[in-house]
Phi, psi and omega in degrees: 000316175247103182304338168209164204225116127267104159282136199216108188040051151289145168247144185243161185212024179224181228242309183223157172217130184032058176325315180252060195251154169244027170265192163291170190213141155205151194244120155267115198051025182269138174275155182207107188273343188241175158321143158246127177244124169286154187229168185270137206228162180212157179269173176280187189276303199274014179209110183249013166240132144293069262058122174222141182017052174276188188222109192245137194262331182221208177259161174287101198247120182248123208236095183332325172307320192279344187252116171316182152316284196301337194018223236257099187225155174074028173239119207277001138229164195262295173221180188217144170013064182266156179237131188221133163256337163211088178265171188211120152240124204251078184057045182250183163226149180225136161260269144354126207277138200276336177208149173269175214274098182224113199318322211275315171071238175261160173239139146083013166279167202222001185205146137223139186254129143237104192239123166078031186231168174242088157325076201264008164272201158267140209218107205210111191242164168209148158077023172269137183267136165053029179284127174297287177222178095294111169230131173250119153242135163057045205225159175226113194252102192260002173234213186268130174241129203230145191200082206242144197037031191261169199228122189235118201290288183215113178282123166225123175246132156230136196008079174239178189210114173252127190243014178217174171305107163289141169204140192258004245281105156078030187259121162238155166256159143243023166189134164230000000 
């Protein structure tokens, strides 16, 4: 019914919106107050991040159930300067890069889960402060996985596989 959906400073209180929608999507300065779980979404011709300066309040769930074959395409990132408090990526393959490559990168995160997935892009954080955990389980990372300044609690990588260059450049944990 609608070929693209732009939210433009929205608040959301609900866990998804229109899961089996086919139009484009995109979110801007929007607040997310609840669990967010992502669906599969295609971009508009004029937006190629989904999520721009959002605010996710509780956590993000990017989950391979919820994603079709094409799941999250035609977008060159999932998010640009966003405040994440926990993502989870759950049993996906993503082709399209979970944040785009930006100095300011995420603020205020406190958890990453990646369990049972395929990264085939670069997967790249920078400048995180006071960060709780990273845990990758049973996972494959096909490009370069970057953890560049970041200050960390605890890194725990289990049976993961990186098949492109890791880097840690000015990275500290205090548990690996």
């Amino acid at each position: 019914m609608f070929p693209q959906l732009r939210f433009v400073d929205c608040d959301f209180h609900c866990s998804d919106i229109f899961p089996d929608i086919d139009s484009a999507v995109s979110f801007i300065e929007c607040r997310f107050h609840n669990d967010w779980v992502v669906h599969n979404v295609k971009s508009a011709h004029d937006s190629n991040v989904l999520f721009i300066e959002c605010e996710f309040n509780k956590r993000v769930i990017i989950n391979g159930e919820n994603l079709w074959s094409g799941g999250i395409y035609g977008f060159t990132a999932i998010f640009q300067d966003c405040q994440i408090v926990d993502l989870q990526i759950l049993s996906a393959t993503l082709e399209t890069a979970v944040f785009i490559d930006t100095v300011i990168g995420v603020r205020g995160i406190q958890r990453v889960i990646i369990r049972d997935s395929e990264i085939r892009s670069k997967f790249s954080l920078a400048n995180l402060k006071d960060n709780k955990n990273i845990t990758l389980i049973s996972s494959t990372f096909k490009k370069k996985f970057a953890l560049i300044a970041c200050r960390i609690d605890a890194l725990e990588i289990v049976d993961t596989n990186f098949l492109g260059m890791v880097d840690f450049f000015e990275s500290k944990f205090e548990s690996f």
